[in-house]
Structures are given as C-alpha cells and as structure tokens.
Residue, then its C-alpha position, 0 to 999 in steps of 0.5 A: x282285544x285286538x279290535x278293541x285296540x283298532x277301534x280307539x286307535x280309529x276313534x283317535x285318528x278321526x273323531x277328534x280331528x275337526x273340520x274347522x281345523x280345514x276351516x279356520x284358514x277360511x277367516x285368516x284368508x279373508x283378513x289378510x286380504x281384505x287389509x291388502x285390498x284396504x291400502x292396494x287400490x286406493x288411497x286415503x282420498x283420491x280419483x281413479x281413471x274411472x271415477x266422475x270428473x270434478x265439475x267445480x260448479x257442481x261441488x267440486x271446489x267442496x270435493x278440492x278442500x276436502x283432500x286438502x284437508x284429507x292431506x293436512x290430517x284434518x279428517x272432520x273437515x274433510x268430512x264436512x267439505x265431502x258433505x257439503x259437495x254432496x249436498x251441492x251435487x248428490x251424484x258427485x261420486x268423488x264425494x260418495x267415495x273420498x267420504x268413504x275412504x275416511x269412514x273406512x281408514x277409520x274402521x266405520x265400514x257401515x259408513x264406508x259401504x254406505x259410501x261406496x253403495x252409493x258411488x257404485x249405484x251412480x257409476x256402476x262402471x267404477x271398479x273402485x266403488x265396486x270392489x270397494x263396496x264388495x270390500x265392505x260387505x265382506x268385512x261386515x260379512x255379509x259374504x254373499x252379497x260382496x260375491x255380487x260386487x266382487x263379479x262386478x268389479x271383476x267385470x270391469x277389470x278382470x285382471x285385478x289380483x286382490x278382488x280375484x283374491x277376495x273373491x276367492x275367499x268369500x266363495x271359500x267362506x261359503x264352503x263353495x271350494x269349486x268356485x273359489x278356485x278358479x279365482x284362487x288360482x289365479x290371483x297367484x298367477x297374477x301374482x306368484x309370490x304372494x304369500x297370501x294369495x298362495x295361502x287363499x289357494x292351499x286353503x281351497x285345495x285343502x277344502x276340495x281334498x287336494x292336500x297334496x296341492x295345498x302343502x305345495x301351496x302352503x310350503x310357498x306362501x311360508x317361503x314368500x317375503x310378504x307373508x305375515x301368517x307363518x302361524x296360520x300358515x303352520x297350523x294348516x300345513x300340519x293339518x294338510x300334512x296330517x290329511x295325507x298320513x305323513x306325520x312326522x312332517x306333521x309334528x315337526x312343523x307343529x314344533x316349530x308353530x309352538x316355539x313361535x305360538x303355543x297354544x292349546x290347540x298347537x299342543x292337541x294337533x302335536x299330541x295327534x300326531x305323535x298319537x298317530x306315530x304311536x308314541x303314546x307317553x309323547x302324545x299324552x305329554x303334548x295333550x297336558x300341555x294343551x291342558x295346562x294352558x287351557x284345562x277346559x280344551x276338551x279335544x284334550x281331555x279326548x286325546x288324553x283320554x283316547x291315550x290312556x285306553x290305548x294304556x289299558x288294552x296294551x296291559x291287556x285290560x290289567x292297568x286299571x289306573x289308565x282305565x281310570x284316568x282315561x275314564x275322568x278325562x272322557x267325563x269331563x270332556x263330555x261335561x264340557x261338550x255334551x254332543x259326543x257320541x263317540x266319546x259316549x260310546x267309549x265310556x258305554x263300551x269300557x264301564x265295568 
C-alpha cells in the first residue's frame, strides 16, 4: 500500500504540471515588448538619423504635408499625400515608413510590414525599418523571420535595449532558451530596472532549468515601477517556486494572484501546492474552486482526482465514497481530454 501511496503522490506532483505553465510567459513577454517597442523608437510619423533625407523635388513636399496632417489628426489625408510621394519618388523611405507608422498605430501590421519591408529593402542600413519590420513579423508571428530583422537591426545598433529584448523573446517563443539568453541578459544590463526585460530574463531562465535565476529575476521585475504584469509575473514565479520544492512561497504567492485574479488555472497551481504540503482537504478546497469557475478544467477534475486516491489509501482502501469521487472526476477529465495515460492507468490500477 505504501507504494500505492507513492505512486499517486508521484502522479500528483508531476503529471499534471505542464509545461505550458514554463511556457505561457513566452506570449506574455512578447506582448509587453512588442507595445514597449511600438511607442520606444519611433513616433507617429517622423525621421530618424538614419533615414533618407527629404528631396522636395522628389516627393518631399508629399512627404511635408503628409506629417502636417499626421500633426492635425487627419490620418486618411496623410495616407494619401504618403502615397502621393510614393508614386512621385517609389524609393522615398520616409514615405515607405511614415505610411507605416499610420497602418501600425492603427493595428493594420499587414500594412505596416509591408511598409517597413519596403523602407528596409531601399535602406538596409536604417535601424528604424529593420527593427520596425522585425517588430511586424513578430506580432504577425511570423517568428523566425522577425529573428532576421531583429539581427539586422542589431547589426546596426547593438546597444538597442527593446530590439535586444524582443529578440530575446522571439528565440524564447522558439524554445531556443540558449540563444535567447544572451540577448535576454542584456536588455537588463542596458536597462536593469525594466520590469519586462527582467520578466524576458526569468522566463528564459525558467526554460533553461535555472529556477533559482528566474525567481531572482521574477522577484525583480515585480519589485520594478513600469511592470504592468504582476499577474504574469505571480503565475510564473509560483511555477519557478514550485520547480525548485519550495511550496509554501509557492502557495503564498498564488494567494496573492487570486486576490488580484482568480482563475481556474490560479486555483489549480494553489491545490498543487497545498497537495505537495500534504494538506489534502485544503488542495481539494482550491481544486473545486478552479472547478466552479470553470467545471470543465480538467487538470482540476485530475487534482481532485489525485486527492480523493490519496483519501482512500489513507483509509487503508476502506473509504470507498473517495474511491468513487475520485473515480468520477478521473472519468470525467478523460472525457474532457482523452490523450491521459496516466490518469488512464489510475483508473486501470484502482477498478475493482
């Protein structure tokens, strides 16, 4: 029986805790960049040091009254005079990029990387239309290709702490930790108190198995005044907290995430963990409550079934109501989510 006890105890404590729970900061990262990036570099419409000079004999007075309407709100007209200048001079980069920057302010990033393509194509040296096209890609996800434009960009200025820090992430999306870590690393040392750029460097950590690096990194971007992800922020340090057995921290920060955020998935991890800390009618308590916001989470069913096993060999296989309920939770999780063999082997092993 003690190995019965062992086994679910085992089944507990790993089956049910997915990588995706590693993984999901990966999306979170790359939002918070990309709308850092969005509003870091460039404005609304406007030249950088290394964009093509205005020619006003070659569109440049299209490209003037363009801004000037950009300036006065009156985006369709600036759209017009850009394209006006366009057809005037089809290798004005000013053009290319300000009709860009309307498509991208506007959330048309198909637009927008066709602009930015275009600007990077005629001026390859432009960091602005590098790194704006690398920006594009990504948010269409088109994640290996933005890795291109990101190098490029970097090529040219490889100081820059948001294209360091995006590329970072795409790599990271790509489950390519070894290489997202050097850029990771140092988009905090040219920034330390970036709160997202600490975030980008604890998710890499945790993807590499550095846990105890990723709380330190964690702990910081939550401690940092532009973070705006302390939910993000609490689900992944839990999971790092969890990664390395320390799960009282572990419960206590999932606290604190379902005061600011319950959710199905919060309540699961909290279960886990007071599973972990053998408080079995605590963790069942936090598992129905994942289950009332969400009656169809089937990790759960799992951990309330996983709970009510341990119920029953306690008992010394006496307590068969538990045997029961954690029988219907397990069935129900697999008509949920078929694809569980060892939730299958559970049943298989404790039928009568």
């Amino acid at each position: 029986m003690e190995s019965d006890r062992r086994m679910v105890d085992r089944l507990g404590a790993g089956a049910f805790v997915r990588t995706a729970w590693l993984l999901a900061c990966a999306g979170v990262c790359v939002g918070a960049t990309l709308t850092l990036g969005a509003c870091g570099t460039r404005g609304g419409s406007g030249n950088s040091n290394n964009e093509a000079l205005i020619d006003s004999g070659e569109g440049g007075d299209f490209v003037a009254a363009a801004e000037a309407a950009v300036r006065a709100g009156d985006k369709r007209r600036a759209l017009l005079e850009f394209s006006k200048a366009i057809e005037k001079n089809p290798r004005l980069t000013t053009a290319h990029m300000g009709m860009a920057d309307i498509y991208r302010l506007d959330g048309d990033y198909g637009k927008a990387e066709q602009g930015y393509r275009k600007a990077a194509e005629i001026e390859p040296r432009s960091f602005d239309a590098q790194y704006y096209h690398g920006l594009m890609l990504h948010v269409l996800n088109r994640v290996s290709e933005a890795i291109g434009a990101y190098l490029r960009a970097l090529s040219i200025r490889p100081d820059d702490q948001k294209a360091n820090l995006n590329l970072g992430a795409a790599y990271y999306q790509l489950a390519e930790y070894a290489q997202a870590l050097p850029y990771a690393s140092k988009a905090v040392a040219l920034d330390p108190k970036s709160g997202p750029a600490r975030f980008s460097l604890g998710a890499v950590y945790a993807g590499l198995g550095r846990h105890s690096e990723a709380i330190a990194e964690y702990e910081q971007a939550l401690d940092s005044s532009d973070s705006d992800m302390p939910s993000q922020l609490l689900m992944n340090l839990s999971a790092s907290y969890g990664a390395t057995s320390r799960f009282a921290e572990m419960r206590n920060t999932l606290q604190r995430l379902i005061k600011l955020q319950p959710t199905p998935a919060a309540f699961e991890r909290l279960g886990f963990a007071e599973f972990r800390m053998e408080n079995i009618p605590a963790a069942l308590s936090a598992y129905r409550e994942a289950l009332k916001l969400d009656p169809d989470y089937f990790p759960a069913l799992n951990g309330v079934g996983v709970c009510e096993l341990n119920t029953y060999l306690w008992s010394d296989k006496t307590d068969i109501a538990a045997r029961d309920r954690a029988f219907e939770a397990l069935r129900r999780s697999l008509r949920l989510k078929p694809n569980q063999p060892k939730v299958q082997d559970l049943l298989t092993r404790y039928a009568m």
